[in-house]
C-alpha positions in Angstrom: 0.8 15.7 9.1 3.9 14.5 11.9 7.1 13.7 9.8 10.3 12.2 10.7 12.9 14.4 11.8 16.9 13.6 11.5 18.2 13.3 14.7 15.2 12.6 16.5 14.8 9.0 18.5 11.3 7.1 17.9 9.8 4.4 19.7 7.6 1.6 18.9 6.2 -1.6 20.8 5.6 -5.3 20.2 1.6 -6.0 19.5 2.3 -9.0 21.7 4.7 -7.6 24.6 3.9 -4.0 25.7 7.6 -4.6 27.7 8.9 -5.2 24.2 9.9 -1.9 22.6 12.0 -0.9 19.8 14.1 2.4 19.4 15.4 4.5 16.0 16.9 7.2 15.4 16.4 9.0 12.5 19.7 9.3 10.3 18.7 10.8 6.8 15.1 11.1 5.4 14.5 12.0 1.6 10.4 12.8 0.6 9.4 8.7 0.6 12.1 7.4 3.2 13.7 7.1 6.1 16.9 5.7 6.7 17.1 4.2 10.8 19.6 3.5 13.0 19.0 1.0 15.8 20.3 0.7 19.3 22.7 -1.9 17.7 24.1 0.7 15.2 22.4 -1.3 12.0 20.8 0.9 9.6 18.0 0.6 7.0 16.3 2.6 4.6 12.7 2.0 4.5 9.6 3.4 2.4 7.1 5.9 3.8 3.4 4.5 3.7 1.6 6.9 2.3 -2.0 5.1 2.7 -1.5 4.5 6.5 0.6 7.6 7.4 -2.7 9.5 5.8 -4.9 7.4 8.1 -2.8 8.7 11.4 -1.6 11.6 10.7 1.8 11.1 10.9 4.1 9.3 8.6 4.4 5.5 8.9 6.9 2.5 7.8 7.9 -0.9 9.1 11.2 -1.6 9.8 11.0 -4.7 10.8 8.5 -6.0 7.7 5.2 -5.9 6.8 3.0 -8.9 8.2 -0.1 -9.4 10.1 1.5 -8.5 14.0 3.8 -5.8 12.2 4.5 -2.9 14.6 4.5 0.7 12.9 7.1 3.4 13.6 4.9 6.6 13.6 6.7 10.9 13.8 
């Protein structure tokens, strides 16, 4: 399985907007999460999902929530 890596920048993109697209680096990981940093320097910690990052093949969270449109950050 893909994990994060610290230092490493990852890219996601709107469901809606392919021209939307979000960027994180990866500041400090522990086993089940993954603290972010955005372009804007605003950081957050969020929760590996272990069901979905199984699925893929790579580990998955939300940064921006969990909803129906949700786009996931994949390693």
């Amino acid at each position: 399985m893909k994990k994060f890596e610290i230092g490493k920048t990852y890219n996601m993109r709107s469901a809606c907007d392919s021209a939307c697209i979000w960027s994180y680096k990866v500041t400090k990981r522990t086993a089940q999460t993954v603290t972010l940093e955005d372009e804007n320097g605003k950081t957050m910690t969020c929760r590996i999902n272990n069901q979905i990052s199984a699925w893929n093949n790579a580990e998955t969270v939300h940064p921006l929530g969990r909803y129906s449109m949700a786009p996931a950050l994949r390693a």
